[in-house]
Every structure is written in structure tokens, then in C-alpha cells.
C-alpha positions in Angstrom: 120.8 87.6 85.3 124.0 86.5 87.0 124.0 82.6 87.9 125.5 83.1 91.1 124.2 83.6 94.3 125.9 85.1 97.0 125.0 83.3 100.5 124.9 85.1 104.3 125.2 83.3 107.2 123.9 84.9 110.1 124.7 83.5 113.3 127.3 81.3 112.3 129.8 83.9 111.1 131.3 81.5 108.9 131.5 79.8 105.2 129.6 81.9 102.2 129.8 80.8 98.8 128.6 81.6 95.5 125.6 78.7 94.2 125.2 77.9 90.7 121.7 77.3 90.1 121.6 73.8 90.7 122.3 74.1 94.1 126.5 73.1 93.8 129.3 75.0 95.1 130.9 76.6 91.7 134.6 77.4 92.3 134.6 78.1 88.5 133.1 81.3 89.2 135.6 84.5 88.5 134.8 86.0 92.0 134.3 82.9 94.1 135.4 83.6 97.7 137.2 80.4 99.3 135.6 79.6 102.3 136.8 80.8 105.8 136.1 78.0 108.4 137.3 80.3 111.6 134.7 79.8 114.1 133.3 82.8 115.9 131.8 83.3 118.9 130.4 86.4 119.2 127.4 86.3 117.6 126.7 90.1 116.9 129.9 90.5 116.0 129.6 87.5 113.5 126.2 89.4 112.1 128.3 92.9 111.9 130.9 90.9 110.0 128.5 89.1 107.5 126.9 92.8 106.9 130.4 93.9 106.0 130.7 91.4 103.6 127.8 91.7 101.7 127.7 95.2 101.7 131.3 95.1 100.0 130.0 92.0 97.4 126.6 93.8 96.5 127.9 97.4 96.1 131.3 98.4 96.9 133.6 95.8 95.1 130.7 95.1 91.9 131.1 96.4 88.8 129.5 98.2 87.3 128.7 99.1 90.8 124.2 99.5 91.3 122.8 102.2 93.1 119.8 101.8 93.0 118.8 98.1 94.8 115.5 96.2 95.4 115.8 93.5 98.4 113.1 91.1 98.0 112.1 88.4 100.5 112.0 85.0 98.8 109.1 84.2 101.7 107.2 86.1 104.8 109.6 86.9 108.0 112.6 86.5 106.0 114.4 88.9 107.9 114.7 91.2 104.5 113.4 94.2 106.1 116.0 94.3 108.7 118.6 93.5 106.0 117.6 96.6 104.1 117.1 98.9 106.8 121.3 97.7 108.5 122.5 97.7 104.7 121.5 101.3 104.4 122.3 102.2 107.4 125.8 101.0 106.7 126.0 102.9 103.3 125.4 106.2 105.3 128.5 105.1 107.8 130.7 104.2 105.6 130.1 106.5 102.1 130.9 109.6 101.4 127.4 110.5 99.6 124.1 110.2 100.4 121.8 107.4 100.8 118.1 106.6 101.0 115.8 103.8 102.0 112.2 103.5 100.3 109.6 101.3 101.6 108.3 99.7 98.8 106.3 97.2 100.5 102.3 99.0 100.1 100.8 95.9 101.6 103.1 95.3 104.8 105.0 98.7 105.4 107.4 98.1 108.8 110.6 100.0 107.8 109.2 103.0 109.5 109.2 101.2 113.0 112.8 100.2 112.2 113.7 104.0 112.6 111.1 104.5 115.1 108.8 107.0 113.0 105.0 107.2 111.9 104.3 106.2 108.2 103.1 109.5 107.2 103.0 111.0 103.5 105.5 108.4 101.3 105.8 106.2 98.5 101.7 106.0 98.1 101.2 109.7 98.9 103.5 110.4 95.7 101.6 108.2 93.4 98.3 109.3 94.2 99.5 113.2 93.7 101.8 115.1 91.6 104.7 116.1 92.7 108.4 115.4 94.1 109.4 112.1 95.5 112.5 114.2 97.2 109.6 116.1 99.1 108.9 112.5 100.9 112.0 111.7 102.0 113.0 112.3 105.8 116.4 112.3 107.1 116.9 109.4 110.0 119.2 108.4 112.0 122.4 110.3 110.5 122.6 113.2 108.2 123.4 111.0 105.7 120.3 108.7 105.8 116.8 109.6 104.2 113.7 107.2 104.3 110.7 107.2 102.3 108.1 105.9 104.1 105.6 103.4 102.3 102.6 105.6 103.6 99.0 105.8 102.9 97.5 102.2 103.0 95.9 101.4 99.3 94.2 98.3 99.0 95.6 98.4 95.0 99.1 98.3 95.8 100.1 96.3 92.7 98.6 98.8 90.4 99.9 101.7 91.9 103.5 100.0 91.8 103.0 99.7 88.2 102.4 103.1 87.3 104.9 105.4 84.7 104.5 107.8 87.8 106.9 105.4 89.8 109.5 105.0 87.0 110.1 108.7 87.0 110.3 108.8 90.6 113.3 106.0 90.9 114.9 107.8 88.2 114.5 111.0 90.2 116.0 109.3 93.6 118.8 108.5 91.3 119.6 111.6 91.2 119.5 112.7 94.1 121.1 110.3 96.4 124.3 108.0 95.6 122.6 104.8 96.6 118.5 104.0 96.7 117.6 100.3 98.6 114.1 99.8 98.3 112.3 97.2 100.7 109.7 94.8 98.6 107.1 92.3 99.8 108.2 88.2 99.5 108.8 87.8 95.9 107.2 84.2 96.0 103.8 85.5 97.0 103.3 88.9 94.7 105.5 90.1 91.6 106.1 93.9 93.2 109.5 93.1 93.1 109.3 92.0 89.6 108.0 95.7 88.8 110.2 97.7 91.0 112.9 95.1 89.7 112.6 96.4 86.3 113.5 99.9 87.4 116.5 99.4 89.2 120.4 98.4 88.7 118.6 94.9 90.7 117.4 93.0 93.1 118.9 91.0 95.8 116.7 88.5 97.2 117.0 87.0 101.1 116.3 83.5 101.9 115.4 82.3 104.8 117.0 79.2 106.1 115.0 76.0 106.8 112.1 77.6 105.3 112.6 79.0 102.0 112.5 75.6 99.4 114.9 75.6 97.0 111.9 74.4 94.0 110.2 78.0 95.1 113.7 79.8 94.6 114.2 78.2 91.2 110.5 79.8 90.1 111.1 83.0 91.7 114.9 83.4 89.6 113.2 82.4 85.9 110.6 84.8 87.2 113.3 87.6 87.4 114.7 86.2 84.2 111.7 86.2 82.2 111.3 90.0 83.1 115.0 90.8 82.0 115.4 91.6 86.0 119.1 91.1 86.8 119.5 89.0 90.5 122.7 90.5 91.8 123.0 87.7 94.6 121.1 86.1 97.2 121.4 86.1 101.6 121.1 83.4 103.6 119.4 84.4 106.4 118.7 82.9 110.1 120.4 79.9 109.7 121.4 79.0 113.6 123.9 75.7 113.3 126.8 75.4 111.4 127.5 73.2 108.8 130.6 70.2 109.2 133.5 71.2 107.3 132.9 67.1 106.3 129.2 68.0 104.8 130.3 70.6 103.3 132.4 69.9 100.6 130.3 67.2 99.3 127.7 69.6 99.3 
């Protein structure tokens, strides 16, 4: 598990930095980013720009580079749906292969509202019958773009999750598309993540600011280490002022 986290501002469109798990700044780091204090004002833009950066940091620029990613929530309405659904989406744009977005979340599904479709036959449907997970996936919004809906509601999510079924089905999405994201419910509440975790390159978790505590984020990460689970980084999410250039070096 990599001891660095990889921060997102939303709204602010400015500083990012890579944590060490204590909380401090670690310019030690081999791919630390200095920080870039240029305010901007556009606030969509500032999102866009943010996007960019972690969709370079996460995928583009790692190596090894995963392809197959699980975004977890750290806590409810931490914005990780939306994160997953625009991180895909930008994969699509800006990749030459193909890429597809699985719902993952069985208890909470939403991604199929993102793209404006029902939740037909998905990820459930494919565990409770034999046959291809490529026969669930829908193309949406570009050619390039598939979705796997989460589907039929099961009220034994957890156990279905952790079914061999689902292991040969990842490994089958791997093969068919260049990069799988898979949407999981908040990682401090229910350990789906742990289990789709351990079938991909990953996960990266998103934290939402002014909410998430940093004492639950410490559990949740020896959680994922315990499991052999490697974090590839973290997003701050929602934070909506900006931190003094002053309070932030001493941080």
C-alpha cells in the first residue's frame, strides 16, 4: 500500500499534495508535486482542471499504470460517484481504447441516473446467472464508454460481492476494455471495497472535506492494508474555501 495520498481540491482549483499518513506534507516523496498557489476563478473550469490532474496521477503518468480501479467513498455523499462516472468519462475522451464503468455499489446503485438510463440486467443479474459480464455492458454516452449497471436489488449484496463468480468477471472486463472503474459503497461503513479491492490494480478512495475524520481514514487505510489492498491515492473532495498560503506550510 503506497503511503501517499494524493489530494483534490474541488472548488478552489488550487494546492494538491501528497500526505504521509500522519497527516504532514512529505516533500521527500519521489513524485511530490510542489504546490501551485495561482488562484482561479472559474470554478468549473477549476473542477475540469483538478479532473485532469488526477486522471493523469491515477492512470496516465503511474507505473505500472492500473486498469482496473475501485473508487471507494471514505463516507456517504462523498461525491465518489460523480468522481467515477467524470473520471471515466474522461478516459473515453481522451484514450485511444475502450473503457467501462461498473456499478459496484448493490446497496445504493445511482451511476445509472448519472447517464440517464434504467438499472436493468447488471452486475447482480451476472451473479445470480451464468453467463457473460460483456453481455451487461451498454455503451453510453460515446462509443467508447460502456456501463454496467448495478441492477437487480439483493438484499445480500455482501455475499454476492464475495463470490469466485465476480473474480472471473473482473478478470474478463480486463480483457475486454483498457480501463474498468468500478463505483463501491463508503468504505467506512461496509468492506465491499475491501472485496472488490482485492480484485483489482486498486482503489482510490474520496474524502469528503469537513466531514470525513482523519481517525476514520486511518482505520479504513490499515483496513486496505490488512487485506494486501494497494490504496493508489486519495481526493479531496467539496472543500469550498481555500487555505492561506501562511496555514499552509505549517500544516
Amino acid at each position: 500500500m503506497s503511503k501517499n495520498f494524493e489530494l483534490l481540491q474541488r472548488l478552489s482549483g488550487g494546492p494538491e499534495a501528497r500526505l504521509c499518513p500522519e497527516g504532514k506534507p512529505n516533500p521527500a516523496a519521489p513524485n511530490w508535486v510542489p504546490i501551485e498557489r495561482n488562484p482561479v476563478h472559474d470554478l468549473a473550469g477549476a473542477w475540469h482542471i483538478e479532473q485532469q490532474k488526477l486522471l493523469r496521477q491515477l492512470f496516465l503518468e503511474a507505473r505500472p499504470s492500473p486498469r482496473v480501479v475501485v473508487m471507494s467513498g471514505l463516507d456517504t455523499s462523498s461525491g465518489c460517484t460523480l468522481l467515477c462516472a467524470q473520471l471515466a468519462e474522461l478516459l473515453a475522451q481522451q484514450t485511444s481504447g475502450a473503457t467501462c464503468l461498473v456499478d459496484g455499489d448493490l446497496r445504493r446503485p445511482s451511476l445509472h441516473r448519472h447517464f440517464e438510463v434504467e438499472n436493468g440486467a447488471g452486475l447482480a443479474d451476472a451473479l445470480l446467472e451464468a453467463g457473460e459480464i460483456r453481455s451487461y455492458a451498454r455503451p453510453v454516452a460515446q462509443k467508447k464508454l460502456w456501463l454496467v449497471t448495478a441492477g437487480t436489488e439483493v438484499p445480500d449484496a455482501y455475499t454476492l460481492l464475495a463470490s469466485e463468480r465476480l473474480n472471473g468477471y473482473i478478470a474478463e472486463l480486463r480483457r475486454s476494455f483498457d480501463y474498468v472503474l468500478i463505483d463501491s459503497p463508503a468504505a467506512s461503513l461496509y468492506t465491499d471495497s475491501l472485496v472488490l479491492g482485492s480484485m483489482a490494480d486498486g482503489v482510490a478512495l474520496v474524502i469528503k472535506a469537513n466531514v470525513s475524520r482523519r481517525s476514520t481514514t486511518q482505520k479504513v487505510l490499515e483496513d486496505f492494508a490488512a487485506a494486501h489492498v494497494r490504496v493508489l491515492g486519495a481526493a479531496l473532495n467539496q472543500r469550498t474555501f481555500p487555505v492561506p498560503q501562511a496555514i499552509y506550510s505549517r500544516l
